[in-house]
C-alpha positions as CSV (number, residue, x, y, z in Angstrom):
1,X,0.0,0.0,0.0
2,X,1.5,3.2,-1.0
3,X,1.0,5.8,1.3
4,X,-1.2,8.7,0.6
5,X,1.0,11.4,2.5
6,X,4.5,10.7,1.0
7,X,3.1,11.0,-2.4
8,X,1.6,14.7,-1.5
9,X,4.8,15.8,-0.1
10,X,6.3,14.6,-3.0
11,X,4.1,16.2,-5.4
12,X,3.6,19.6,-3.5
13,X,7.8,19.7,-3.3
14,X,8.4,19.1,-7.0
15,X,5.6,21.9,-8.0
16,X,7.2,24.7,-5.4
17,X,10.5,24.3,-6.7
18,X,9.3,24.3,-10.2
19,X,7.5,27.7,-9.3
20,X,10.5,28.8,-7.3
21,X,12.9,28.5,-10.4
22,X,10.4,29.9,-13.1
23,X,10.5,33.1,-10.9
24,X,7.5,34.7,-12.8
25,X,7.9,38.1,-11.0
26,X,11.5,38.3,-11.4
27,X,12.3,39.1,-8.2
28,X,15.2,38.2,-6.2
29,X,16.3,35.7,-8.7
30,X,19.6,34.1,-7.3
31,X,17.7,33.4,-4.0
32,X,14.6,31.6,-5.7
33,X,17.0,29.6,-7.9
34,X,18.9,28.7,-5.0
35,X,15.9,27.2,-3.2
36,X,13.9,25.9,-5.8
37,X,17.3,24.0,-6.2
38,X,16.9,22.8,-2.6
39,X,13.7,21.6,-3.0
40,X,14.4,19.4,-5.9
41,X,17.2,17.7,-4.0
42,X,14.7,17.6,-1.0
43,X,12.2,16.2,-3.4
44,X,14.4,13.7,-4.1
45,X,14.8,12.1,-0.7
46,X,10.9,11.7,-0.5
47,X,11.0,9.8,-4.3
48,X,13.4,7.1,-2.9
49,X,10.6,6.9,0.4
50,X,8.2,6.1,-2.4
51,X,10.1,3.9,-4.2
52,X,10.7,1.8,-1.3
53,X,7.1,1.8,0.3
54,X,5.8,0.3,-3.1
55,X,8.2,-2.0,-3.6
56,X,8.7,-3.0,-0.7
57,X,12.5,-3.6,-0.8
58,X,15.2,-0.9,0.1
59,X,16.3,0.7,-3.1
60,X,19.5,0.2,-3.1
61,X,21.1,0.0,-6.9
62,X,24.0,1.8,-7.7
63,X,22.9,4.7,-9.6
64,X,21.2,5.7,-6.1
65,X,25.0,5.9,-4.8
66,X,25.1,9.2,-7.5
67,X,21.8,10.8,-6.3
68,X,22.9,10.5,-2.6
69,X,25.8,12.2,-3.6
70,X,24.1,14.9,-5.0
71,X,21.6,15.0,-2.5
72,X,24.6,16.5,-0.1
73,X,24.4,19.5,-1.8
74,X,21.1,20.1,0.1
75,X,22.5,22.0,2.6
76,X,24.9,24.0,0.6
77,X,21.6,25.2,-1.9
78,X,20.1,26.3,1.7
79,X,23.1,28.2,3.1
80,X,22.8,30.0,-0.2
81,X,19.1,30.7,-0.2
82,X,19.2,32.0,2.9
83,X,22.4,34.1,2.1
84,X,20.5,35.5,-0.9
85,X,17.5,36.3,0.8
86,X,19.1,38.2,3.6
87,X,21.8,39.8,1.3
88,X,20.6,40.0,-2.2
89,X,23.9,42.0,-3.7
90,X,25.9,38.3,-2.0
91,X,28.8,37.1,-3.5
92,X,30.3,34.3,-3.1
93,X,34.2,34.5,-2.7
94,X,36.4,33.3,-5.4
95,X,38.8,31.6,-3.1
96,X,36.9,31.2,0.3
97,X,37.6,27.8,1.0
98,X,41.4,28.0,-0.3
99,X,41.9,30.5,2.0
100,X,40.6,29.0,4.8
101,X,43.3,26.2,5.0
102,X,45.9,26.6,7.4
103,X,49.4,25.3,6.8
């Protein structure tokens, strides 16, 4: 039985971000991009919930090992939103984490 829930988070998740990167007022773009981006990878955490509540077996094939992978850029696309939205003229240092190694 699939469950009802997952599939509307799911759903609602995939249409936000898709309005969030459309951006038809054209406002702010950089942040909306930036979380609409956060939301897909968000969006993808809840398809693997789905694949595995209608299967029935843990999806665990390879090509998952790349979406996982990708999926720890979640928090990096939020830092960003939120850096965006707070400071919309932001940018993001050429060498910030180069310099931040210590010899």
């Amino acid at each position: 039985m699939i469950h009802f829930l997952e599939i509307n988070i799911f759903g609602s998740l995939i249409l936000l971000a898709f309005l969030f990167l459309a951006n038809p007022l054209k406002l702010n773009t950089k942040a909306n991009r930036w979380l609409g981006i956060f939301l897909l990878l968000w969006a993808s955490h809840w398809i693997e919930e789905i694949i595995t509540l209608s299967s029935g077996v843990p999806f665990e094939l390879s090509p998952t090992s790349l979406v996982k992978v990708i999926q720890l850029l979640g928090p990096v696309a939020f830092f960003l939103c939120i850096k965006y939205f707070t400071n919309p003229n932001y940018k993001i240092p050429r060498y910030s984490i180069a310099y931040q190694v210590v010899p």
